[in-house]
C-alpha positions as a printed Julia matrix, in Angstrom:
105×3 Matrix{Float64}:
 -27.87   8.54  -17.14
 -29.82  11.35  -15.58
 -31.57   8.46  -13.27
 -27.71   7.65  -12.17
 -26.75  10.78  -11.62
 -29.92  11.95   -9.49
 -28.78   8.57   -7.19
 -25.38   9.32   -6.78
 -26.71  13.06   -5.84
 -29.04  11.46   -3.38
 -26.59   9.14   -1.87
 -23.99  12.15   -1.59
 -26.21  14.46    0.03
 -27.43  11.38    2.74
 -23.76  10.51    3.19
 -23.05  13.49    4.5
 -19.73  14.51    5.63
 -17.36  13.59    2.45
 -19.07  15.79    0.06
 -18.27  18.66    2.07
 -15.17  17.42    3.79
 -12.57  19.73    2.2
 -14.97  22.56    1.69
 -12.21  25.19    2.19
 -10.09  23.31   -1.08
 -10.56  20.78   -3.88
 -12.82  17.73   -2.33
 -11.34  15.59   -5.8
  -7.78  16.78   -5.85
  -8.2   15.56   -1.72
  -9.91  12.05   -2.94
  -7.3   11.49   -5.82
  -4.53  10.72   -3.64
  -1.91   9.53   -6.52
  -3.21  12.51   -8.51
  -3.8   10.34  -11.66
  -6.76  12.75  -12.45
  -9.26   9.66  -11.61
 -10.62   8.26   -8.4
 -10.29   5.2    -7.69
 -12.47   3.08   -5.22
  -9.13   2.2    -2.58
  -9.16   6.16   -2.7
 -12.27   7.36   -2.39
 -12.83   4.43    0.71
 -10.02   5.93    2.66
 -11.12   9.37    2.01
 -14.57   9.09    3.01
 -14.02   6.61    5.85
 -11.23   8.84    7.43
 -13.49  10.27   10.27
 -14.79   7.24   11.06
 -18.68   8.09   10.35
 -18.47   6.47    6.98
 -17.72   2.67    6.72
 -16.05   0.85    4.39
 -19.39  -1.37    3.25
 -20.93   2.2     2.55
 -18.35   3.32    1.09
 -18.21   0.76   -1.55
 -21.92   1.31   -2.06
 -21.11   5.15   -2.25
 -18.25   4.68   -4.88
 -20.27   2.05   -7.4
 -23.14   4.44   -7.38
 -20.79   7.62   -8.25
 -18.3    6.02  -10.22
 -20.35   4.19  -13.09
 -19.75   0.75  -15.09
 -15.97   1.46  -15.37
 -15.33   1.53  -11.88
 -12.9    5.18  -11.39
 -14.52   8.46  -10.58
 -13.48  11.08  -13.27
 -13.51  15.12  -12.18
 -16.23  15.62  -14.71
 -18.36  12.64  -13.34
 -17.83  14.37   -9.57
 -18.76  17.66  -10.51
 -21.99  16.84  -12.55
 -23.03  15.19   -9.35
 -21.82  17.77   -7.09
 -23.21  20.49   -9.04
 -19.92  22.56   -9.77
 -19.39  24.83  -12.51
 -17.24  23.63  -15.34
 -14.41  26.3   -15.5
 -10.76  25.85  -15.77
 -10.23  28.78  -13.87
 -11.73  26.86  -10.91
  -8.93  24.57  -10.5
  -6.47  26.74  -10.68
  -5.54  26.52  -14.42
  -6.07  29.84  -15.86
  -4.39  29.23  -18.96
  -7.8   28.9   -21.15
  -9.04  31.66  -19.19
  -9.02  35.31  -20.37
  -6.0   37.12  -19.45
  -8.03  40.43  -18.82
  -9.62  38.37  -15.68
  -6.78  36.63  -14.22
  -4.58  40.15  -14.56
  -3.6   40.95  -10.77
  -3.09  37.21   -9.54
């Protein structure tokens, strides 16, 4: 496991641009274009292959990497390899959160 998810951080930080792509928002939300909460490879291919620097070959490499033995690309998976901090709050649902922090929204 930690071998796989030291690849999939290697081949996202080579890959470049999709990683990064929708820095300003949600890079999964962007990928998961049906919003089924799970990425699948059709998905993540047109996402990273958008700009054109990305093709569809590496792409396919990119996904089986990132995505494991059952083939979709779960939030969780993306954010261990992404490094993002686990928190509800981050995506926007603040309804685990403590209401003392989310007073003023």
């Amino acid at each position: 496991m930690k071998k796989a998810i030291i690849t999939a951080a290697a081949v996202a930080f080579t890959c470049g641009g999709f990683a990064f792509a929708d820095i300003e928002g949600d890079t999964f939300a962007a990928m998961d274009a049906d919003g089924d909460a799970a990425v699948t490879e059709a998905e993540f291919t047109a996402f990273v292959t958008a700009d054109g620097e990305i093709t569809g070959d590496e792409a396919s490499l990119q996904f089986a990497v990132l995505a494991g033995e059952d083939g979709v690309l779960l939030r969780e998976e993306y954010d261990a390899v992404m490094g993002v901090k686990e928190d509800a709050a981050d995506y926007g649902d603040t309804s685990s959160a403590d209401p003392a922090e989310t007073e003023g929204e």
